[in-house]
C-alpha positions, 0 to 999 in steps of 0.5 A: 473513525471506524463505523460502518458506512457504505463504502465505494468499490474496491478497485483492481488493476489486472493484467494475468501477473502473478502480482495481479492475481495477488491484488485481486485475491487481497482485494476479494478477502478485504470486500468479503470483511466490509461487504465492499463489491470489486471491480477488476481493471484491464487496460490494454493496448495494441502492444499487449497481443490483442493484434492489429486495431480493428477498423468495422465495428464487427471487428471491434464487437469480437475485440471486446468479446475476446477481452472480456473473455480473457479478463474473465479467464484471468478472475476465475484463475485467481478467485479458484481456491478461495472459500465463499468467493465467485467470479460473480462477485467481481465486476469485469471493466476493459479499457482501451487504455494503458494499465495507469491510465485505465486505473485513474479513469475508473477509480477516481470514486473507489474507497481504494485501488490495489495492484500488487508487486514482487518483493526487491523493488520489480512492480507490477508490469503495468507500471514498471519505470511509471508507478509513482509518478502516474499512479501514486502521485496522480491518484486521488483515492487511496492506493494499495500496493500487495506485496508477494514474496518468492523462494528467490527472494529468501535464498537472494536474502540469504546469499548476501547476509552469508557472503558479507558475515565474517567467519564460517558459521552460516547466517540467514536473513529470515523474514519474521515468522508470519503469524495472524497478529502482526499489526497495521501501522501508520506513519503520522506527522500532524499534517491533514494527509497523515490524519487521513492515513491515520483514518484509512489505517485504523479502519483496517485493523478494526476490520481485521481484528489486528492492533494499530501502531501509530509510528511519528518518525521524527528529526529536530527539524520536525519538531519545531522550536523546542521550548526552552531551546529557542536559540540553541539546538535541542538534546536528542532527550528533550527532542524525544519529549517534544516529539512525544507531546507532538504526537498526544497532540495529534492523537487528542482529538481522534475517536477509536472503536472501543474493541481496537488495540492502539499504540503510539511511538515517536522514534528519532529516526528518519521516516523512510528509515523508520518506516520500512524498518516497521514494514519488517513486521507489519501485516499493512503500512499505511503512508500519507502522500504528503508530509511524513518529512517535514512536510516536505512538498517532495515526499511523493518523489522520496519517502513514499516512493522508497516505502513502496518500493522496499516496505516488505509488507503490503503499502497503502498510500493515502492521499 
């Protein structure tokens, strides 16, 4: 499950955001670990300041150039400060494209696409209103989703945890202290998609030298029929044992590298519910496309669409 095969690019989606910068500075430290090459994505429009469309294909030469340039001042600016990476060691690809579009057209063979987005829901420019439904959902390759915090989002935090708390005392909501250990997890539920996150996932905490948690997030409605309960609604106590036994079942047949830490947990709860709640203290959470709900053929348009949005770590949605 984690041996060393040549893997395809990673690719980039970057548009001059912060969020963008974080994406690709992700994506360089994950390709200096694999020996992956990255390819940064800039798709743009007559709306993004690249003036009026050119009409001679001398205007459309100074075009290119003037996009390359500043695709190239964009890479330099977030690859300065970062030991034992260049410029050169990223591949620079313009497309007259919106930025979803631009992505799918030219990582439909990468090992994964990456974007980044603020914290408290704001995505990357490029796919507010858009993201899950023309990235996430149309994309056949895993799709990453960097994270990046800001001082506004911990004083926001901070506000509401003290306006709602009774008394004087003052409350914060901190985040956990960020250390080099937090682990990778992944949401499992049996189906061909999870095994797959499962894969992705096990991967990265091998590559990274962190522990992987396998999370089955369940409700009795997932279990199927719960022997000895076939015609009466199972415990919560027998339900946590057939979910147990579930999820053995679904780690059975898997081979990890002998150097990686994994453990497995079922939890009465809601996967959404469940899963974000681990984000809370998770370095990377890794999310099947279909299928964490019952199968359920929505899950897109929910589940996955809830944890990208408010997971607090870095999300890879593996399809």
């Amino acid at each position: 499950m984690t041996g060393n095969t040549t893997l395809a690019d990673i690719v980039v989606g970057v548009d001059g955001s912060d969020e963008s910068f974080a994406a690709l500075r992700w994506a360089l430290r994950e390709a200096q670990l694999t020996g992956q090459r990255v390819n940064a994505v800039y798709g743009w429009t007559r709306s993004w300041d690249m003036g009026s469309e050119a009409s001679t294909e001398e205007g459309w030469a100074q075009l290119r150039a003037q996009i390359t340039e500043r695709l190239r001042a964009w890479v330099d600016e977030a690859v300065s400060g970062l030991d034992d990476v260049s410029a050169d060691d990223v591949t620079l690809t313009s497309v007259h494209a919106s930025g979803t579009s631009a992505l799918l057209r030219i990582g439909k063979d990468a090992q994964q696409m990456v974007v980044g987005r603020r914290s408290l829901g704001r995505v990357a420019r490029w796919f507010t209103g858009s993201f899950s439904a023309s990235l996430a959902e149309e994309a056949t390759v895993p799709v990453t989703v960097v994270r990046i915090f800001t001082d506004e989002d911990e004083t926001m935090q901070d506000a509401i945890a003290n306006a709602l708390t009774p008394g004087e005392a003052t409350v914060g909501y901190a985040r956990p202290a960020d250390g080099g250990g937090r682990p990778v997890v992944v949401g499992v539920d049996g189906s061909a998609t999870s095994r797959r996150a499962l894969e992705f996932a096990a991967h990265e905490a091998h590559v990274h030298g962190l522990p992987l948690h396998v999370l089955f997030c369940w409700q009795l409605k997932d279990l199927g029929i719960v022997p000895g309960y076939e015609n009466a609604v199972a415990p919560v106590a027998e339900g946590q044992r057939r979910a147990e036994h579930l999820l053995d079942g679904m780690l059975a047949d898997e081979s990890f590298d002998e150097s990686l830490a994994v453990q497995a947990h079922a939890f009465h709860i809601s996967a959404a519910k469940g899963l974000i709640a681990a984000s809370r203290y998770a370095s990377h959470l890794v999310v099947g496309s279909r299928g964490l709900s019952g199968l359920d053929a929505h899950f897109l348009g929910s589940v996955s669409k809830q944890i990208v949005n408010l997971a607090e770590c870095t999300v890879t949605v593996v399809h």
